[in-house]
N, C-alpha and C positions, 0 to 999 in steps of 0.2 A: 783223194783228199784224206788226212790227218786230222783226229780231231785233236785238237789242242786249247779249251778251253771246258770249264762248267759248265758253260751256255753255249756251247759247240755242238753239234750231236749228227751220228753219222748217217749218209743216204737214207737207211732201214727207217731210224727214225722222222727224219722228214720225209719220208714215203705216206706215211700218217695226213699227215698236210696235203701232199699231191694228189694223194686218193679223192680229194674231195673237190678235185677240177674235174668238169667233164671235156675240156680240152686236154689235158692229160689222159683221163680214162681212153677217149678219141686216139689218144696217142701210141700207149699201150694195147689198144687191142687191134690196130693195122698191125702194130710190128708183132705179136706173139697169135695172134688168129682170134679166130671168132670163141672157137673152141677150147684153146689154153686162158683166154682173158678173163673168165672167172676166176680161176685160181690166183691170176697175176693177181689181180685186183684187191683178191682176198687176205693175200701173201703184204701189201703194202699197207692196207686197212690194218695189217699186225703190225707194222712195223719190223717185219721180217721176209729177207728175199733170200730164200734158202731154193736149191737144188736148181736144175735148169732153168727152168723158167725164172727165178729169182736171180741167179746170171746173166741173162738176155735182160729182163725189166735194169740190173743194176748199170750193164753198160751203155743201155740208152739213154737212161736219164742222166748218166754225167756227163756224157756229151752235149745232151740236149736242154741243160741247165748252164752250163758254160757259152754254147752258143745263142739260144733265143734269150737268157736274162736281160731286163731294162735296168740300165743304172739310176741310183736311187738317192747315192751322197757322194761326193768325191773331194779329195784333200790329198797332203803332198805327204812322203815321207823326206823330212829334212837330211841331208849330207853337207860335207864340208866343200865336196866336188860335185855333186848331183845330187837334184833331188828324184826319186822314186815315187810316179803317180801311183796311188793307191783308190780303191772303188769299194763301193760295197752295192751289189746287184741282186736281182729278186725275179725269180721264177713262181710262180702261182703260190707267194703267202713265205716263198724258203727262202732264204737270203746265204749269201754268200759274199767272204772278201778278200778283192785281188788287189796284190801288192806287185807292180813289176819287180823282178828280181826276187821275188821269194815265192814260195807253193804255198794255196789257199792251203789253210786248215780246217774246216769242216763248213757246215753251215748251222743256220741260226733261223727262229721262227718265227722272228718278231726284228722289226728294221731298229730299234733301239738299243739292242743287244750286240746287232752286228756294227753298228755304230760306233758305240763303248767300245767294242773289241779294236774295232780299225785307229780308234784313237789311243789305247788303252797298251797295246802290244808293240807299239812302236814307237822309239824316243823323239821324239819333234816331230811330230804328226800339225800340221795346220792347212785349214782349209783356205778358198780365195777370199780375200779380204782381212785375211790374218797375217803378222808376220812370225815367222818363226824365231827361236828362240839363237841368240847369238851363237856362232861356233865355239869352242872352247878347241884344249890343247889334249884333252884325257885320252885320245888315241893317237900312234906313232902313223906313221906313211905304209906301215904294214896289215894297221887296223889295230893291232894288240891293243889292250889295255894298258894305259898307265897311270901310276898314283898320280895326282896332281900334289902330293907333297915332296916327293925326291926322283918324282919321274920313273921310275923303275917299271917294267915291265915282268918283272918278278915278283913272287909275295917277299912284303917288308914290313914293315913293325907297325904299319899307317894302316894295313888290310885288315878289315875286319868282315865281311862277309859280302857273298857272291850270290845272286839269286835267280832263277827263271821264271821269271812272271809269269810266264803261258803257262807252263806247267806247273808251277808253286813248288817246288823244293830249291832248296839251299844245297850249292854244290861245291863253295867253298868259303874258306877265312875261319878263323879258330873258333867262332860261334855259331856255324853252320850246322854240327850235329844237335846242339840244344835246339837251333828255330826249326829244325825238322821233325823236333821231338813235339814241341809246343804247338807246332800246325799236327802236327796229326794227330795231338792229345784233342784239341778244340774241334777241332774237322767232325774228330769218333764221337764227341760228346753230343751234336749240334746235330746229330746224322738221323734224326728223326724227329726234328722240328722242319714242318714245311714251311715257316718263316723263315732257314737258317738261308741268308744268303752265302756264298763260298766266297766271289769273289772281295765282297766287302771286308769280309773277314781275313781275306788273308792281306786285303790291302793295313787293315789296323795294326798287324803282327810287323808289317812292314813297317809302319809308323813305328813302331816302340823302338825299333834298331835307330831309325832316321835321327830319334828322339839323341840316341847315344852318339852318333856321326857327325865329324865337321862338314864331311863333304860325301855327294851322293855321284855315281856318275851311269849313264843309260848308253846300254848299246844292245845292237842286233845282231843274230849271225844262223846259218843254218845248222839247226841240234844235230839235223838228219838228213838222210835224202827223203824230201818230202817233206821235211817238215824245219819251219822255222821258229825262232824264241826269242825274245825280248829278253836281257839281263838288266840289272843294276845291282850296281856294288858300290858297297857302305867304306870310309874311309875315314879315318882320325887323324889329326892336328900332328900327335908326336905318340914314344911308346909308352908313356906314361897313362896319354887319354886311353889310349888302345887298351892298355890290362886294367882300367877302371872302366870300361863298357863291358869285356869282358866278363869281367866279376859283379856289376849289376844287369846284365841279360842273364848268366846263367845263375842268378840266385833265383832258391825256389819259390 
């Protein structure tokens, strides 16, 4: 697994969490012995699975978090052609979430988190007794992006920024270098306030663009092998709107 979120955090760190099952413990010391299960033990109580034995504890428990987890919340990922069941599942206190069709990205410590993330990283996400949000026309039969002002699958004069939610950077549209600049200026300054939430805050940065845009548009796709991303991308009415968002985001 990838971690791809603030409130992601990898094995090492919920090994922390696991340490304090003694069903886990039980688990750990069949599979590494009587005699190496101190060290495993002590190695995860760090939040660090270094050297052998830190490689045997790590690919036990991703197998054995994958298969013994109980699911915990489940909802759909919307499509135009299928929808994609999505889960969020819990191993002694760790949470995890599976999307068919994409790779978990990390896990989570708290079911609230992984919640937000499963609803949060994916465009039309609704659970049963919800209905999802209507199709629209913003991707061709190939998937690409298209404006929904001149249809174009190209950048055009309506583009104004590209984003990856999972990740938080800006990877395209002519205001993409300033909101990269402004999230990591806020990100550095905030970096030692243990109120500073990450995700809220880069949702607000998001807002001030939304603020400038006629039209928003949400898709998914995999960044990587292993790992997948949520975008949306900001779009304007004509080029007029465009180079006056432009010139009120990047004033200082």
């Amino acid at each position: 697994m990838e971690q791809g979120s603030s409130d992601c955090v990898q094995l090492a760190a919920a090994c922390v969490v696991l340490s304090q099952s003694r069903e886990v413990e039980a688990l750990i010391k069949k599979a590494v012995g009587a005699k190496d299960f101190p060290t495993a033990l002590a190695l995860m109580k760090a939040g660090k699975l270094d050297g052998n034995i830190g490689d045997s504890v790590h690919d036990l428990l991703i197998d054995t978090i994958q298969n013994e987890s109980i699911q915990v919340w489940s909802g759909f990922i919307h499509h135009a052609h299928e929808d994609y069941a999505l889960t969020v599942n819990e191993y002694h206190g760790v949470y995890w979430v599976h999307a068919l069709e994409f790779d978990p990205v990390g896990y989570f410590l708290d079911e609230d988190s992984a919640v937000a993330f499963a609803r949060s990283n994916w465009e039309n996400v609704y659970e049963d007794g919800e209905e999802p949000d209507d199709d629209d026309e913003s991707t061709d039969d190939d998937g690409e992006l298209r404006c929904p002002f001149c249809q174009t699958t190209e950048n055009c004069d309506h583009f104004l920024l590209m984003v990856d939610r999972t990740f938080r950077t800006a990877e395209g549209g002519p205001i993409y270098e300033t909101f990269n600049s402004k999230w990591s200026d806020r990100s550095a300054d905030q970096s030692e306030d243990e109120e500073f939430n990450e995700r809220d805050a880069f949702e607000e940065l998001l807002e001030e663009v939304e603020c400038l845009a006629d039209e928003q548009i949400g898709s998914s796709q995999s960044s990587a092998p292993g790992m997948s991303s949520a975008y949306i991308s900001f779009f304007c009415s004509s080029k007029k709107r465009t180079q006056s968002a432009i010139k009120k985001f990047n004033k200082p």
